[in-house]
FIZAMAR-178337 format. One line per 3 residues: number of its first residue (from 0); their letters; for each residue x, y, z of C-alpha. Coordinates in steps of 0.2 Angstrom, whole numbers. Each point is the difference from the previous one (the first is absolute). Example, Ala and Ser with C-alpha at 12.3 -4.5 7.8 and 13.67 -1.06 7.14 Angstrom:
// FIZAMAR-178337
0 = AS = 62 -22 39 ~ 6 17 -3;
***
This chain:
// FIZAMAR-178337
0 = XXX = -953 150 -440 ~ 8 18 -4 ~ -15 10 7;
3 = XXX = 4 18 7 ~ -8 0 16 ~ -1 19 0;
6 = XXX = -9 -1 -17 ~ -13 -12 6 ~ -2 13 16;
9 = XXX = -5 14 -12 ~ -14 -10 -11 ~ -7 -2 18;
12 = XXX = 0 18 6 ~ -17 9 -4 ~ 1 15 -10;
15 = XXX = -16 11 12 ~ 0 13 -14 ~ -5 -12 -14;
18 = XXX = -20 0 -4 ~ -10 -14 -2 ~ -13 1 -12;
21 = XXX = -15 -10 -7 ~ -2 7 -17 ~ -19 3 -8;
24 = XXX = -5 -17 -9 ~ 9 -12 14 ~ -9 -11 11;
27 = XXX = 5 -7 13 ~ -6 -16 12 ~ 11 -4 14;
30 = XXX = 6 11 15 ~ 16 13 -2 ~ 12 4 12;
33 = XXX = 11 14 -1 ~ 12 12 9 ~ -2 14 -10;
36 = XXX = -11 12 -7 ~ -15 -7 -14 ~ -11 7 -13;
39 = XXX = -15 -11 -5 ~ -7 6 -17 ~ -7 -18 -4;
42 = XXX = -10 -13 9 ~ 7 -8 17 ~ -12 -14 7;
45 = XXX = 9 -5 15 ~ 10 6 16 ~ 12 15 0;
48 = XXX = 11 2 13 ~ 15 13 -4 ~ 11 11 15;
51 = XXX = -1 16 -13 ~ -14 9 -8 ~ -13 -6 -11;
54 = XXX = -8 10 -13 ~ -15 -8 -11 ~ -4 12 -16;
57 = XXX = -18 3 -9 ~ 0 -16 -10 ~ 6 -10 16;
60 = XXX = -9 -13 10 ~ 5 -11 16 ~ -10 -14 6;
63 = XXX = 5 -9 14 ~ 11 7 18 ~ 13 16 0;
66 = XXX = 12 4 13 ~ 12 16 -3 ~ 9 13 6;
69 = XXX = -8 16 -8 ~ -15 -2 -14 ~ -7 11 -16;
72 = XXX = -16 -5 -8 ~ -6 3 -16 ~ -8 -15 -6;
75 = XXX = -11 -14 8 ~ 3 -11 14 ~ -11 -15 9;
78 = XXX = 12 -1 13 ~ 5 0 20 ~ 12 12 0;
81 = XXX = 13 1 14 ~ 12 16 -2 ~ 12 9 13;
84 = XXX = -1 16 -6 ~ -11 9 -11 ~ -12 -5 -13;
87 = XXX = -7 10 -13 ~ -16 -1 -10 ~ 0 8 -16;
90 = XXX = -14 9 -7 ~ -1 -17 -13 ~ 3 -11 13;
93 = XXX = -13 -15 6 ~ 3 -10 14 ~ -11 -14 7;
96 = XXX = 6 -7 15 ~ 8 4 19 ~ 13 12 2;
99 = XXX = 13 -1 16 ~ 11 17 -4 ~ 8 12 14;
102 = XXX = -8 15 -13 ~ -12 1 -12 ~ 1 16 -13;
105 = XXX = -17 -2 -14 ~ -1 11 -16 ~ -18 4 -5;
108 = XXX = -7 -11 -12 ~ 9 -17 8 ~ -10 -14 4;
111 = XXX = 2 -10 16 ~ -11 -15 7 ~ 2 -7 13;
114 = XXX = 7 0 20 ~ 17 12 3 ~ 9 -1 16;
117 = XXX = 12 15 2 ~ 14 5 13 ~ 16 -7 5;
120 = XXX = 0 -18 -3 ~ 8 -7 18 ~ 8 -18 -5;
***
């Protein structure tokens, strides 16, 4: 009834500098979604689809699909990963699964299992 319609307009705008993060001790089931940037410290079983950079830290773990824009490994992933840009594998990083990336940069010590397909993605 006295809504601001200018006010309403800002809760809806994105903030693309705002991090999401997944703190150690959380689990999640479900999918996520995002614009931004996020940080998985905890436990994702699901889908992740996010037009920023993902960053998964040593206690981290994703089960399930990951599309991204850029990606740094730490912790362990059982997942097809899709990412634009680069993808990075950590020296404490363990990844089971396919990886579609257009480049690839592995620190010694990193584990990685599985098929990579590398290159300019052409949609």
């Amino acid at each position: 009834m006295f809504s601001n319609s200018n006010a309403m307009a800002r809760n809806n705008e994105i903030d693309a500098s705002a991090i999401n993060i997944i703190r150690s001790g959380t689990e999640i089931k479900g999918d996520i979604i995002c614009k931004g940037d996020i940080r998985i410290e905890g436990k994702l079983f699901g889908n992740l689809q996010t037009e920023g950079k993902l960053v998964v830290g040593e206690s981290g773990v994703i089960e399930g699909n990951v599309e991204c824009a850029n990606a740094t490994i730490s912790g362990g992933m059982k997942v097809n990963i899709n990412v634009n840009e680069l993808l990075e594998l950590k020296s404490t990083a363990n990844l089971v699964g396919e990886i579609v990336t257009n480049k690839l940069q592995i620190e010694p010590g990193a584990n990685f299992s599985g098929s990579c397909k590398m290159g300019a993605v052409i949609k």
